[in-house]
C-alpha positions as CSV (number, residue, x, y, z in Angstrom):
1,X,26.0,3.7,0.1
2,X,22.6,4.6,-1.6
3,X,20.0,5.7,1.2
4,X,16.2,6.7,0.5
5,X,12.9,6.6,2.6
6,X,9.6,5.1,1.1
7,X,6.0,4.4,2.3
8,X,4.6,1.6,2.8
9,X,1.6,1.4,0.6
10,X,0.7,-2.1,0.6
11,X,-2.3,-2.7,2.3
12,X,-1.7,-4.7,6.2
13,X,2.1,-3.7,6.0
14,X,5.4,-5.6,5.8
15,X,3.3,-8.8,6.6
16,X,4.3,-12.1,6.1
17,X,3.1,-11.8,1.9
18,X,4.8,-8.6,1.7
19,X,7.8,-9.3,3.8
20,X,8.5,-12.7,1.6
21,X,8.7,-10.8,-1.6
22,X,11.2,-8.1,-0.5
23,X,13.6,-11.0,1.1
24,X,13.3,-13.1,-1.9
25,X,14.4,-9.7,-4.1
26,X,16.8,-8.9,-1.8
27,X,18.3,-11.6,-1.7
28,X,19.1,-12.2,-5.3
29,X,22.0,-8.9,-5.2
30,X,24.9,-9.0,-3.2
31,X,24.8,-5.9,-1.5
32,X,23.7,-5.6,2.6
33,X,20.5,-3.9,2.8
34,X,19.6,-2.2,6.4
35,X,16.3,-1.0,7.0
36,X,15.4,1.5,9.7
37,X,11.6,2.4,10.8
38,X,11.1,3.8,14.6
39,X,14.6,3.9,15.3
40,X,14.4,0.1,15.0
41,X,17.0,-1.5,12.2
42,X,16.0,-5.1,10.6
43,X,18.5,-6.7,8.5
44,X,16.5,-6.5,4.9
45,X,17.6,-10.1,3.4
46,X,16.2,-11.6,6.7
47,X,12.2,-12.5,6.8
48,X,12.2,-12.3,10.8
49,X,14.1,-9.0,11.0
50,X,12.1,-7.4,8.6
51,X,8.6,-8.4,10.2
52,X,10.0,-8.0,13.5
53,X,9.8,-3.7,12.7
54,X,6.0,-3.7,11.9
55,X,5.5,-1.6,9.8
56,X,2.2,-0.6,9.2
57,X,0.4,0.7,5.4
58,X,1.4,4.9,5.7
59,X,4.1,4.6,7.7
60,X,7.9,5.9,6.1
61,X,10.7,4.0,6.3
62,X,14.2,4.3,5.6
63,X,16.4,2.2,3.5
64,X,20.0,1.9,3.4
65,X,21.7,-0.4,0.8
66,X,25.9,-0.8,0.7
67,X,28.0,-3.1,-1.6
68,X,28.9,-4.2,-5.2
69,X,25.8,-4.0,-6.5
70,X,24.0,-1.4,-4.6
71,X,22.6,1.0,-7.1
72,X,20.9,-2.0,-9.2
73,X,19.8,-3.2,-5.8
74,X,18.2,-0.1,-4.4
75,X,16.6,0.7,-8.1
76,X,14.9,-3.0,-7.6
77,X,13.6,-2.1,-4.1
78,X,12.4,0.9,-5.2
79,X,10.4,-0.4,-8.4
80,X,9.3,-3.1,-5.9
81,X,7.4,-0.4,-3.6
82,X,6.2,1.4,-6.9
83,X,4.4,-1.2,-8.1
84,X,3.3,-2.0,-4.3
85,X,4.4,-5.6,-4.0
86,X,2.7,-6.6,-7.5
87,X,5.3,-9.2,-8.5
């Protein structure tokens, strides 16, 4: 299992925009990807989970990815967050 925290830098938060984009990334790798903000967990392939947590721009949230593929997967989510949402 790979786990890592990261802020949310993109502007609004995991909005609908923002929240598309990492489900449609996540969802191309195999591997089960559990996000946890506020003692709240959202399944991270799942656009309803992951709005569901609103998360806000500044606020840190932790990422924990698990399977076949999971250091390819978590190097993807973490570019994704780098380059805040620019796809």
């Amino acid at each position: 299992m790979v786990r890592f925290n990261v802020e949310i830098t993109v502007s609004g938060g995991l909005h609908a925009r923002p929240a598309s984009v990492l489900v449609n990334l996540l969802n191309q790798y195999r591997s089960s990807v559990k996000m946890i903000y506020n003692d709240k967990q959202a399944n991270g392939k799942s656009i309803l989970s992951v709005m569901a947590l609103g998360a806000k721009t500044g606020d840190e949230m932790t990422f924990e990815v698990e399977g076949i593929d999971e250091q390819e997967t978590a190097s993807a989510l973490q570019s994704l967050f780098q380059r805040n949402f620019a796809v």
